[in-house]
N, C-alpha and C positions, 0 to 999 in steps of 0.2 A: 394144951401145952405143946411147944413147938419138940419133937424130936430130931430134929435135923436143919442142920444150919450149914447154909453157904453165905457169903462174903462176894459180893460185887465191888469192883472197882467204876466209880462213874465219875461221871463228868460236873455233871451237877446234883447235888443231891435231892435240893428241893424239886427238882425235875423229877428225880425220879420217883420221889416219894407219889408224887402226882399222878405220875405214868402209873404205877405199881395198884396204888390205894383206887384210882378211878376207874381205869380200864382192866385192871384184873382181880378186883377184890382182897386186895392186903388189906389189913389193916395197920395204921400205925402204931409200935409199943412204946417208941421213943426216939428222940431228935434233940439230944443235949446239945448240939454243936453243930455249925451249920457245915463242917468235912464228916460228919457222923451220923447215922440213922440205923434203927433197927424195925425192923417190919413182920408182918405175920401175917400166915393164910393155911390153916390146918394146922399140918404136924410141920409144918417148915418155915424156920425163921429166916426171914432175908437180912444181911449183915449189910449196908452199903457204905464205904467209905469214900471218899475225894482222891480221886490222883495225887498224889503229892501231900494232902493232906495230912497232919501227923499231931504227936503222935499216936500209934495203932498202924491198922492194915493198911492203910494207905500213904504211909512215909517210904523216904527211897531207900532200897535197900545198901549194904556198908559202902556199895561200890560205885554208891550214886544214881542205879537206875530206878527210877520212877514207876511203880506200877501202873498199866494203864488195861482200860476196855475192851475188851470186845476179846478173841479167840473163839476157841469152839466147845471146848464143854460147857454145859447147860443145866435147868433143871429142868423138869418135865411138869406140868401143869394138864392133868385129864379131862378133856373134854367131853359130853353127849353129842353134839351136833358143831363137826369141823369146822363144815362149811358157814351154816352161823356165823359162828365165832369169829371164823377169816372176814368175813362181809362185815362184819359190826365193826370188826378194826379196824380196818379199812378205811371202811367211811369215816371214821373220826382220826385217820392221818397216819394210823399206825404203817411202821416198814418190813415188811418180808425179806428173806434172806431168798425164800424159793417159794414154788408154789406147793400146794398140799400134792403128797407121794405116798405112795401104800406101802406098805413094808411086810415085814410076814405077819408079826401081830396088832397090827392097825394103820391109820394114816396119820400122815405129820406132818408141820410146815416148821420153822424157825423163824420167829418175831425176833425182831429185836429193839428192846427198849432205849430210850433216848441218847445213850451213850454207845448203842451199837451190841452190848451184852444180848446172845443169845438169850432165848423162851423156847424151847419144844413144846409146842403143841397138841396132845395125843389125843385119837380118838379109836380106844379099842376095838377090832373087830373079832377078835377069842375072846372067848371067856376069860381066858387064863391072862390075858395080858390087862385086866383090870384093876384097876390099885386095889378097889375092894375085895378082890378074889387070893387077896396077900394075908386077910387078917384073919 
């Protein structure tokens, strides 16, 4: 059961669902409406609506602007093996934001899914910076 939900704004939804479910292992919970998807992968539910799409999260707000894609916060997705990970995407088309960087408690890159919405990448190198070391 998912404990933690974010809400992407995308472009296309059936894209993403594609991106999300193939290349990263969500799986789909549901897609009532082709501005509408909800997805899952552990404890986190991904919310995706359409730009513009409505109503819900994706209608313009009172003053008429539009929600759209991409910015910079994220979620984090844990990896074993970075480099992997980056090569496999790769090759099947995925886009980097940057390349993998180390940081104090592991290394990271920024994927970004077919509407440009960041992916953090992590691959712990502390103990302590391990999702599992949370529970």
């Amino acid at each position: 059961m998912a404990t933690v939900s974010v809400r992407y704004i995308v472009n296309d939804v059936d894209e993403a669902i594609s991106f999300y479910c193939r290349q990263l292992g969500f799986s789909e919970v549901m897609h009532p409406a082709p501005t509408f998807a909800m997805l899952s992968l552990g404890d986190l539910r991904l919310v995706l609506s359409a730009a513009g799409g409505g109503p819900g999260g994706g209608q313009a707000m009172p003053d008429g602007t539009l929600p759209h894609p991409g910015g910079w916060n994220r979620f984090t997705i844990e990896v074993s093996d970075l480099t992997a990970t980056v090569e496999s995407l790769r090759a099947s088309g995925a886009h980097f934001r940057n390349n993998i960087v180390t940081g104090v408690g592991g290394r990271q890159t920024l994927l970004e899914d077919p509407s440009g919405n960041p992916i953090e990448l992590f691959e712990p190198i502390l103990p302590e910076a391990e999702l599992s070391s949370q529970d």
